[in-house]
Biotite code that builds the C-alpha atoms (Angstrom):
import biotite.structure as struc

atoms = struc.array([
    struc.Atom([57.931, -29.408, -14.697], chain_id="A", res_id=1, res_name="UNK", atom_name="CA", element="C"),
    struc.Atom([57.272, -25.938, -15.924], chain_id="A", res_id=2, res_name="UNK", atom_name="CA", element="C"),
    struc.Atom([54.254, -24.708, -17.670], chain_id="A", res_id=3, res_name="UNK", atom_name="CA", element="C"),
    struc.Atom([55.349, -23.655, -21.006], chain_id="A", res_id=4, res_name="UNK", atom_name="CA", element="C"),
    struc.Atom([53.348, -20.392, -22.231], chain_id="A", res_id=5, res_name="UNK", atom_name="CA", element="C"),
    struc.Atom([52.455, -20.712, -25.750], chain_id="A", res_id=6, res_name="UNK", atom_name="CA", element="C"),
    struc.Atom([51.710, -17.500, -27.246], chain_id="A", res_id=7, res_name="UNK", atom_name="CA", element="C"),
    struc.Atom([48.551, -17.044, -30.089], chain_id="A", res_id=8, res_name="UNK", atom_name="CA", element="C"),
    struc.Atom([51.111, -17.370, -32.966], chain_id="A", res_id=9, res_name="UNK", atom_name="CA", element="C"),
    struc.Atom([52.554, -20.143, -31.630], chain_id="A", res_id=10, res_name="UNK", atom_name="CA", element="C"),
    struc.Atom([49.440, -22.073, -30.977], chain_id="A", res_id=11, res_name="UNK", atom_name="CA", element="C"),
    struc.Atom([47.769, -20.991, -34.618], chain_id="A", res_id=12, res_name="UNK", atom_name="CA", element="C"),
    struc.Atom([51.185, -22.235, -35.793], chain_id="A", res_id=13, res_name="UNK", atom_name="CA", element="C"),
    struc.Atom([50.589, -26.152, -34.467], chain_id="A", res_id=14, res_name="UNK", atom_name="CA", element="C"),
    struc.Atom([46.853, -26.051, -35.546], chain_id="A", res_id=15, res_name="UNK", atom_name="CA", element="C"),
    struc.Atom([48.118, -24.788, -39.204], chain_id="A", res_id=16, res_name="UNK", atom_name="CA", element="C"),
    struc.Atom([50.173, -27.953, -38.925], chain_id="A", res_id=17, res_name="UNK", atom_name="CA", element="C"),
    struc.Atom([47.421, -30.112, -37.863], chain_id="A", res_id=18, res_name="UNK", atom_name="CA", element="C"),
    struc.Atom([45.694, -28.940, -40.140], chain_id="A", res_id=19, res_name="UNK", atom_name="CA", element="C"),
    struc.Atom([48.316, -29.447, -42.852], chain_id="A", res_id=20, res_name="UNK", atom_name="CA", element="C"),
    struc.Atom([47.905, -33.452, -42.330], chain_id="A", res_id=21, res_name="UNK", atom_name="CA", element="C"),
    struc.Atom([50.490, -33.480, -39.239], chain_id="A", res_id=22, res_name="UNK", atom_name="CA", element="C"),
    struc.Atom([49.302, -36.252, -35.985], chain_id="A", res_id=23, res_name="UNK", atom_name="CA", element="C"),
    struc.Atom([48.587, -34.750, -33.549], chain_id="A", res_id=24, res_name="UNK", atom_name="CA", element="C"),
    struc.Atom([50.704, -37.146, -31.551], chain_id="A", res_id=25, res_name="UNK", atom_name="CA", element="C"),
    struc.Atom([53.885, -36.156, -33.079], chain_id="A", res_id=26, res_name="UNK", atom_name="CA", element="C"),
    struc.Atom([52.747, -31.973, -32.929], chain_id="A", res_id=27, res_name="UNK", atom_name="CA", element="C"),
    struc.Atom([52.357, -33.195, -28.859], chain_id="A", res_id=28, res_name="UNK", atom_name="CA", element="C"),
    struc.Atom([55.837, -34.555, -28.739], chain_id="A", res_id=29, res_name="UNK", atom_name="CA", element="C"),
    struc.Atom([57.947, -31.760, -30.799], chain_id="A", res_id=30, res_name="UNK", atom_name="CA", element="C"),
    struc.Atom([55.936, -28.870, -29.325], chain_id="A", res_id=31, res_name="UNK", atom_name="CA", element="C"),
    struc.Atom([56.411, -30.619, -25.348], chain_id="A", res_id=32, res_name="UNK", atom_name="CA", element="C"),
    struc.Atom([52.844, -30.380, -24.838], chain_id="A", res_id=33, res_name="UNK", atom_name="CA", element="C"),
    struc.Atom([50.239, -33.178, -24.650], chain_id="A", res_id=34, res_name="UNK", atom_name="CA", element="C"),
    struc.Atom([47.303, -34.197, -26.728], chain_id="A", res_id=35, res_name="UNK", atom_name="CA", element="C"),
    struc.Atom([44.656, -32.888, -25.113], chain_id="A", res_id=36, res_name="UNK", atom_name="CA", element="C"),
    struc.Atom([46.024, -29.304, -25.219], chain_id="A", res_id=37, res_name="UNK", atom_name="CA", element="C"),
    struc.Atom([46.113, -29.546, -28.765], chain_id="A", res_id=38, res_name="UNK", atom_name="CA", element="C"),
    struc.Atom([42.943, -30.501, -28.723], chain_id="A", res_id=39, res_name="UNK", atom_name="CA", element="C"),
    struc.Atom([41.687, -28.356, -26.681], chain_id="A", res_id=40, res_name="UNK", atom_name="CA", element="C"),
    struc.Atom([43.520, -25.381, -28.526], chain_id="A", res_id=41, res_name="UNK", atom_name="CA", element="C"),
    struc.Atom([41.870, -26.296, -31.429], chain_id="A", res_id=42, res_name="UNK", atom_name="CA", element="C"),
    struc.Atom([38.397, -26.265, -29.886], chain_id="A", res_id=43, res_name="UNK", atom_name="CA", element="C"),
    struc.Atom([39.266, -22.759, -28.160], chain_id="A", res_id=44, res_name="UNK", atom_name="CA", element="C"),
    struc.Atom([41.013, -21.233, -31.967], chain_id="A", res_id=45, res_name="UNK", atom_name="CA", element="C"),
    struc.Atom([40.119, -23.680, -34.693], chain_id="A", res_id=46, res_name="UNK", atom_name="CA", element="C"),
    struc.Atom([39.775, -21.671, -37.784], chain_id="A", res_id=47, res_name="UNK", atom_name="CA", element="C"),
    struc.Atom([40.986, -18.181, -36.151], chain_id="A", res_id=48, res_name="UNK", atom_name="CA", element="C"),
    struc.Atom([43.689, -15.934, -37.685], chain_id="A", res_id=49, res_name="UNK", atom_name="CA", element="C"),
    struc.Atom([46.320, -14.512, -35.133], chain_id="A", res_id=50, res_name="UNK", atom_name="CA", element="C"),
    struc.Atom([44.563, -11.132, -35.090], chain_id="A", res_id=51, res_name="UNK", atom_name="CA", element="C"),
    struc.Atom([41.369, -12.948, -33.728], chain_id="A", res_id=52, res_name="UNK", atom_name="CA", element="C"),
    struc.Atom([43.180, -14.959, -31.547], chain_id="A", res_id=53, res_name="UNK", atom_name="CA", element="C"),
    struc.Atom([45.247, -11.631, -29.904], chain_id="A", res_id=54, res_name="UNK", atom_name="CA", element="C"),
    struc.Atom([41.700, -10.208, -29.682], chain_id="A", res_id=55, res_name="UNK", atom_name="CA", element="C"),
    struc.Atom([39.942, -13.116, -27.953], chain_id="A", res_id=56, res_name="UNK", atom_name="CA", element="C"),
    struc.Atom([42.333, -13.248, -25.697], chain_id="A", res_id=57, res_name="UNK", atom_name="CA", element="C"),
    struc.Atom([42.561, -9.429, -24.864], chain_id="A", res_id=58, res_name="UNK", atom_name="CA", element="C"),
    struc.Atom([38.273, -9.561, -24.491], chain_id="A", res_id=59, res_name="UNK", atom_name="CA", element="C"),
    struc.Atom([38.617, -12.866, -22.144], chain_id="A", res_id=60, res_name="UNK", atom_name="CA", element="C"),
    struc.Atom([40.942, -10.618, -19.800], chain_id="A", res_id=61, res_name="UNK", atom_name="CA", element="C"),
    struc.Atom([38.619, -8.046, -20.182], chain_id="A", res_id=62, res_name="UNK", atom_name="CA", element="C"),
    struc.Atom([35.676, -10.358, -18.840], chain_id="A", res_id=63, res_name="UNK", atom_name="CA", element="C"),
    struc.Atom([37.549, -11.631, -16.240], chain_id="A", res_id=64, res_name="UNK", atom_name="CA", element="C"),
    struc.Atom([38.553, -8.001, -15.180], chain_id="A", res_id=65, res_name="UNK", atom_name="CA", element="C"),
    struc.Atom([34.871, -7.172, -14.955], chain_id="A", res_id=66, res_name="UNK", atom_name="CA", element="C"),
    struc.Atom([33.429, -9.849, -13.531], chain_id="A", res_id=67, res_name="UNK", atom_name="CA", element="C"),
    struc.Atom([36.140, -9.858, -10.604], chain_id="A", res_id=68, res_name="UNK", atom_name="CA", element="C"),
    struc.Atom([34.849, -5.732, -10.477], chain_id="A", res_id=69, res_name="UNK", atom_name="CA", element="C"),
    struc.Atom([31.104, -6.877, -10.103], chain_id="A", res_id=70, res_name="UNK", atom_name="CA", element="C"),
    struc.Atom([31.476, -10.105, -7.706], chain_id="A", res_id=71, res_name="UNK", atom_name="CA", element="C"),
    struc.Atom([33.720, -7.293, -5.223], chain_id="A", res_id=72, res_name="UNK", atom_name="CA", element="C"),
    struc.Atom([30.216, -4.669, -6.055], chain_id="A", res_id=73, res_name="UNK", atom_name="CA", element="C"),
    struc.Atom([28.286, -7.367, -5.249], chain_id="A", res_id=74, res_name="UNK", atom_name="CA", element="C"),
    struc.Atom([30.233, -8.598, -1.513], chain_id="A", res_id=75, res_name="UNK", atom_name="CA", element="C"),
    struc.Atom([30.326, -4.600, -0.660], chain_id="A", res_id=76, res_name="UNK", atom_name="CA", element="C"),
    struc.Atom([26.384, -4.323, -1.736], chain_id="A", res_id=77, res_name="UNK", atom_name="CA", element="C"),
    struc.Atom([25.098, -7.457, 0.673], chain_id="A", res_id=78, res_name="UNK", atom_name="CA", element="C"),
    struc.Atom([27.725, -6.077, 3.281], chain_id="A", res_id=79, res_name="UNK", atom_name="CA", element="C"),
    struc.Atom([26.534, -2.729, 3.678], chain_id="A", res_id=80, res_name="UNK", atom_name="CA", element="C"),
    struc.Atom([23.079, -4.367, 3.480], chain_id="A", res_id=81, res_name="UNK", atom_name="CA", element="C"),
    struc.Atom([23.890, -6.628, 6.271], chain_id="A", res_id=82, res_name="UNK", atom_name="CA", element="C"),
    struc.Atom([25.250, -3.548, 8.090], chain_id="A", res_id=83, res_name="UNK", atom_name="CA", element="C"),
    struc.Atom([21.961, -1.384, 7.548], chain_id="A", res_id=84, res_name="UNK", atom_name="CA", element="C"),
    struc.Atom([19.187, -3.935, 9.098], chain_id="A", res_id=85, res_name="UNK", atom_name="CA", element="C"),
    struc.Atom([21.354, -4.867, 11.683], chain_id="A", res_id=86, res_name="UNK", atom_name="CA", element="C"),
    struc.Atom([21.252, -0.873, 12.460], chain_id="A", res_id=87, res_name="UNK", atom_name="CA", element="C"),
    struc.Atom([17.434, -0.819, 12.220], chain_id="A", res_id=88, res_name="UNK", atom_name="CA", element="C"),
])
């Protein structure tokens, strides 16, 4: 089955509802998604606007950019290490 992509309208949309008094097990069913997503959405952007939720997501990219740039700093650092007592 394919992985639906729900973007951060979309997702503050179904929490409004839930909010609104829907159950959670009917959101799951006429969204296609399961319970524990909506759960789990509303752990991750209960109580956010759409703004905050476009700008979460934008600084979680952000993080992941970085610490992908520092774990690759990191390998090269204990490499050349490795490289200069080996020399020595």
């Amino acid at each position: 089955m394919k992985r639906a992509r729900f973007t951060e309208e979309q997702i503050i949309g179904v929490l409004k509802e839930a909010e609104a008094g829907a159950k959670t097990a009917d959101l799951a069913r006429r969204h296609g998604i399961s319970e524990g997503t909506i759960y789990n959405w509303k752990a991750k952007y209960g109580g956010l606007e759409v703004s905050e939720a476009k700008r979460l997501k934008v600084l979680e990219d952000e993080n992941a950019k970085l610490k992908r740039l520092l774990a690759d700093s990191m390998l090269d650092n204990a490499a050349l290490k490795d490289l200069l007592s080996k020399n020595w």
